[in-house]
N, C-alpha and C positions, 0 to 999 in steps of 0.2 A: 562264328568267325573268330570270336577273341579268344576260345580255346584253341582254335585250328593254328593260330598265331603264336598263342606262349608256346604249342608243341615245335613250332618250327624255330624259333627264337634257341628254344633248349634245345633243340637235336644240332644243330649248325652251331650253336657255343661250343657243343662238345669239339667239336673239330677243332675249334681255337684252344681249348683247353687241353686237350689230348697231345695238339703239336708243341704246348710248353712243355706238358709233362712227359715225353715217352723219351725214356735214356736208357731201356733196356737193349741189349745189343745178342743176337743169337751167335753160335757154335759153330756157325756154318757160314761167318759174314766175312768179305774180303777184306783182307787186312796187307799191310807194307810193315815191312820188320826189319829194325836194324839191330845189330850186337855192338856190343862195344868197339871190337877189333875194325870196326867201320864198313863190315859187309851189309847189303840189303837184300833183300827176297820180296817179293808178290806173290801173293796165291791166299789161297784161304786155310784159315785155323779149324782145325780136326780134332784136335784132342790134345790135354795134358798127359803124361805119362809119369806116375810117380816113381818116382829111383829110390836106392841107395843113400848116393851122398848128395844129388841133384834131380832134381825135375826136367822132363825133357817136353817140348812145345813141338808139336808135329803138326807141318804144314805143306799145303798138297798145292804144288806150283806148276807152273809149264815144264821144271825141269824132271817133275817127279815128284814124290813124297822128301820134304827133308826135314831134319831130326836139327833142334837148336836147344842148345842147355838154355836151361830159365835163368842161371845166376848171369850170363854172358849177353843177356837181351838187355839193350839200351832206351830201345822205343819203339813202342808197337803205335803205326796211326790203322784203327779200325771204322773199316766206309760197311756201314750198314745196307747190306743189298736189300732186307726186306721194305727198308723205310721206303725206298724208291718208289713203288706203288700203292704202298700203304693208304694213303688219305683218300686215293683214287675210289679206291673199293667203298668207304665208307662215306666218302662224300656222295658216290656214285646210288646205295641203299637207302642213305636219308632224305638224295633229292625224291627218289624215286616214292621214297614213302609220304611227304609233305607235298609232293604235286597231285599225285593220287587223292589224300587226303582233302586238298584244299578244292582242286577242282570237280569232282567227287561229289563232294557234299555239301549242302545246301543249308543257310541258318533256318529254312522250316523244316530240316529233319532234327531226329534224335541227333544227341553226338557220336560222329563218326562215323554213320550209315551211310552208302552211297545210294544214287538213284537208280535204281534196275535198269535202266536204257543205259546209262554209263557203267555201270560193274559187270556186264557182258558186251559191251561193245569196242569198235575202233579207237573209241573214247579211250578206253584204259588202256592199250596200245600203244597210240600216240604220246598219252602223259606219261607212261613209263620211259619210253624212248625218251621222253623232255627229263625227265627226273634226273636220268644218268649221266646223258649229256652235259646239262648245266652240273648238278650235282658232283658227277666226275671231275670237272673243271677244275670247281670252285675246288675240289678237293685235290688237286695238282696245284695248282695256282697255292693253298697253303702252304701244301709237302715243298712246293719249289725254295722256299726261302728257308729252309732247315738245314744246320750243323748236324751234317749226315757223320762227323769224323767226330771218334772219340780217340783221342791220344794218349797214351801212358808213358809217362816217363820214369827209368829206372835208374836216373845219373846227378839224385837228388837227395836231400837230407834223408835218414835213415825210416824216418817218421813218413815221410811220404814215397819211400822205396814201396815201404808195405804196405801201404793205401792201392797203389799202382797192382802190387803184386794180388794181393787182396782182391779187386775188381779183374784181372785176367783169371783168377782159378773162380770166379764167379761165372764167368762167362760159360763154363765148360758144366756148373754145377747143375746136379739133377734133381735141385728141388724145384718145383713149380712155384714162379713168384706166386703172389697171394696179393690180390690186388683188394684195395680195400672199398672202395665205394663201386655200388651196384645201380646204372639206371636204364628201363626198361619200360619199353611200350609193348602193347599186345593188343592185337584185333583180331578176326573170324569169323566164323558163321555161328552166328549164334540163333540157336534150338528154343525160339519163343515157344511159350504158353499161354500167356496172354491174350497175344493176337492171333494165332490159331482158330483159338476158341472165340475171338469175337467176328474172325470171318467165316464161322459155319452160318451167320445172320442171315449171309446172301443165300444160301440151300433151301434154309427153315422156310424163309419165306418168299421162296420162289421169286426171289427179284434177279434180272437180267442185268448184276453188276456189270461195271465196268469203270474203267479209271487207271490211270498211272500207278504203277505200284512200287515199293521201296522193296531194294536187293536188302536180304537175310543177314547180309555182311557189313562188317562193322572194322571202319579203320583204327578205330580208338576205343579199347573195352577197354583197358588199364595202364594207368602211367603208375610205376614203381620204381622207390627208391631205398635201397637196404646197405649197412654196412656190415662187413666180416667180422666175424668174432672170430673166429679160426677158419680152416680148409672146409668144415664142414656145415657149417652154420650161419645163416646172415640174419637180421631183425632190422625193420624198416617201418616204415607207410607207403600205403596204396592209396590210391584214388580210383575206382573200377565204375563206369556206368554200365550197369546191368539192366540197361536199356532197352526195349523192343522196337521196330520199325513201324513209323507211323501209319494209319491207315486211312485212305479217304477215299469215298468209290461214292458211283451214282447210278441211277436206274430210270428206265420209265416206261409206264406199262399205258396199256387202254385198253378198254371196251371196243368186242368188233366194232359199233358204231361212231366209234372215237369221241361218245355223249360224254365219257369221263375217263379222262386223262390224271398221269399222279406222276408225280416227279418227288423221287425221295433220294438223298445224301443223307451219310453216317461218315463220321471220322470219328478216331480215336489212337490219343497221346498217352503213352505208358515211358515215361521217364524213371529211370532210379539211380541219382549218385550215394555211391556209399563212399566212405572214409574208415580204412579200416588200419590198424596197427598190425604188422606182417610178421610171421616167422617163417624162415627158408631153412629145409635139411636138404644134404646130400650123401644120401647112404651109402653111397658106392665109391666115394672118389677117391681113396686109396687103392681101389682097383680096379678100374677102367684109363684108360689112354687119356693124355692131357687136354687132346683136342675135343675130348665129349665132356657135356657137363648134364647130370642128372639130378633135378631136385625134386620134392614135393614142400608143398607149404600151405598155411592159411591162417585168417586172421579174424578179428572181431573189431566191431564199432557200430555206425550208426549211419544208416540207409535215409536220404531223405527222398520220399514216393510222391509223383506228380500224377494223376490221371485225369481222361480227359474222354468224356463220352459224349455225341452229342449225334443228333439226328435229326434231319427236317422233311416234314413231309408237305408236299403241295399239291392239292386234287382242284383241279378244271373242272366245273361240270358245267356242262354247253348244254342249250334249248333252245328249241324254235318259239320265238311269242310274234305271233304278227307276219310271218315270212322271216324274220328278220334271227340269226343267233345272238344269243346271250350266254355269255358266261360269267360263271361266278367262282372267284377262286376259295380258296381255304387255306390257312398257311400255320402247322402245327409244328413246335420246336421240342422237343427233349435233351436233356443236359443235367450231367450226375459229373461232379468231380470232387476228387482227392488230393489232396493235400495235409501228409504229414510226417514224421521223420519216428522212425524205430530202431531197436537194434538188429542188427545182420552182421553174419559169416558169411565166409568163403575161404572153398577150399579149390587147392588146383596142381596141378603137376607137368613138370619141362623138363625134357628133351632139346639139347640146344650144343652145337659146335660151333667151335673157335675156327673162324675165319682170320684173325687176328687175334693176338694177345688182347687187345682190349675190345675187340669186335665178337659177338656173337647171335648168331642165327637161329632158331629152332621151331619146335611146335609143342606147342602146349592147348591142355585143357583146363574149364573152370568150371564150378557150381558152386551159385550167388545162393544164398536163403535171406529171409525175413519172415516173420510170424504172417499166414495168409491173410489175407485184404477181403472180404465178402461184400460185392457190388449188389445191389438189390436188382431184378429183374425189371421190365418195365415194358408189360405185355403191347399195351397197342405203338410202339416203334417195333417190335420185336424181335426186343432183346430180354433172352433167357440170365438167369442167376451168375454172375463169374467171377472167379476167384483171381485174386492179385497173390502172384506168388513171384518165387526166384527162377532163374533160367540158365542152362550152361552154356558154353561156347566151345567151342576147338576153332583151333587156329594158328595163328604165328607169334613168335616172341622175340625180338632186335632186342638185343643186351648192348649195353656201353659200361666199360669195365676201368677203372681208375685208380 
């Protein structure tokens, strides 16, 4: 729960901190224009057109396209149409991903696992529908109190002529800002090995499991934070739980005579947070479209490993002494755990589009490593030999860009 918390704490700041910082204004945003000579116009700005002896500002109104010298503009007020909806969208994705999350999952799973009955049910339906709802709100309810209008004045000291004039040929400019700070959660389905291998138990020995089981899917595999060094390149730290879904199942068998009865539970907790130092490339980004972002990266540090093996076996055996039954139980426990921290990589790759300038969506894949773990066998529960190793995920990746 206290994790589930700092993620919603952090994702919902970003909203507050995105609505102080965002003063970029696009190409295409509704602008009121006056010249000197004291004419006005409405419509939106299209384009700069460079001249001769004057720049010309072209703008597409009710009346038409029409053409305004740059030296002759007095004051442009520029109304940002994308702001409008802007926080909607993202209030709308983080309620949706913190309701999922918190209602979802439970403090006796791993982090971020949801419960199989809620990861395919009405259950995530509902919280989604809750997530956007409130989520959208809250994110209106922000956008509502924002200075949507940025003003330029051109009937002022020389010095701040060409600040004004400066920020209007910015508007129009086809470089891609370059935003500097990076943060990103990721979850999915993640492809145990672990636990695989420790429910072929139920097959081996013919026991008639059965029990609640945890969905494969994981709200929370990695929370990352990286800054730009240029277009191409970010360096950071991660936090990534390379975790498995916990397993806990029970059985119970008897003799046709039901003289002897056996009641056996196994669970098993495979936890791994790693701490790793990050590097981000993007190979392509001088030649692919603005709205896609294509990276590969990975990092090294130190994986702290939690396991958790345990089994109980309980055998009934009923007799007749006298007319009368008698039974006698037996109550046999096994228990192996781990506890220790190593070095681990990971390596991973994103696919991710710009919903927003600062907002991004995508799908990525990972594979965790660590030096293998060898569990000793431990015949009469029957459990065969198993290795502790790293595991991969595909899945999704919400970018927040700053």
């Amino acid at each position: 729960m206290k994790k589930n918390i700092f993620v919603l704490t952090a994702l919902w700041s970003f909203l507050f901190i995105h609505h102080i910082a965002l003063t970029q204004v696009r190409s295409t945003d509704r602008a009121v224009v006056f010249t000197k000579s004291g004419t006005g116009t409405s419509g939106y700005l299209l384009e700069i057109r460079i001249g001769t002896e004057d720049d010309t500002l072209v703008i597409v109104s009710t009346k038409g396209t029409e053409l305004i010298q740059v030296g002759e503009l007095s004051k442009i007020i520029i109304l940002s149409r994308e702001q409008e909806g802007n926080l909607f969208l993202a209030g709308a994705i983080v309620g949706t991903y913190i309701s999922t999350l918190m209602i979802g999952h439970t403090d006796e799973l791993p982090t971020g696992f949801l419960e199989q009955s809620y990861a395919g049910g009405a259950g995530l339906i509902l919280t989604s529908a809750l997530g956007i709802l409130v989520g959208g709100g809250v994110g209106v309810f922000v956008n509502s109190g924002s200075n949507k209008e940025l003003v330029l004045e051109f009937n002022r000291s020389a010095q701040e002529n060409k600040a004004a004039r400066e920020k209007l040929y910015g508007i129009f400019s086809n470089t891609k800002d370059i935003r500097k700070l990076h943060i990103s959660v990721q979850g999915g389905r993640v492809y145990a090995h672990v636990k695989d291998e420790f429910e072929k138990v139920a097959g081996t020995n013919n026991y008639g499991m059965y029990g609640a089981g945890v969905s494969d899917f994981t709200m929370l595999r990695k929370i990352q934070l990286t800054f730009s060094a240029d277009q191409s390149f970010e360096y950071g730290a991660a936090i990534q739980w390379s975790s498995e879904p916990k397993i806990s199942r029970s059985s119970y068998t008897s003799s046709p005579d039901y003289s002897v009865q056996t009641s056996t539970g196994y669970e098993q907790l495979f936890t791994v947070t790693g701490y790793h130092a990050i590097g981000k490339y993007k190979p392509f980004v001088a030649n692919i479209p603005d709205y896609l972002d294509i990276a590969v990266g990975g990092g090294v540090g130190i994986a702290k490993i939690v396991y958790r093996r345990g089994a109980g076996i309980t055998t009934y055996n009923s007799t007749i002494v006298n007319g009368q039954y008698k039974t006698t139980t037996t109550e046999t426990k096994y228990q192996y755990n781990v506890d220790k921290s190593m070095g681990s990589a990971v390596v991973f790759g994103e696919c991710s589009f710009y919903l927003r300038d600062y907002l991004t969506l995508g799908l990525t894949a990972d594979y965790s490593y660590f030096p293998p773990v060898t569990i000793p066998p431990e015949a009469a529960a029957g459990f065969p030999e198993q290795i502790l190793s790293g595991n991969a995920c595909f899945g999704f990746v919400l970018g927040f860009h700053l």
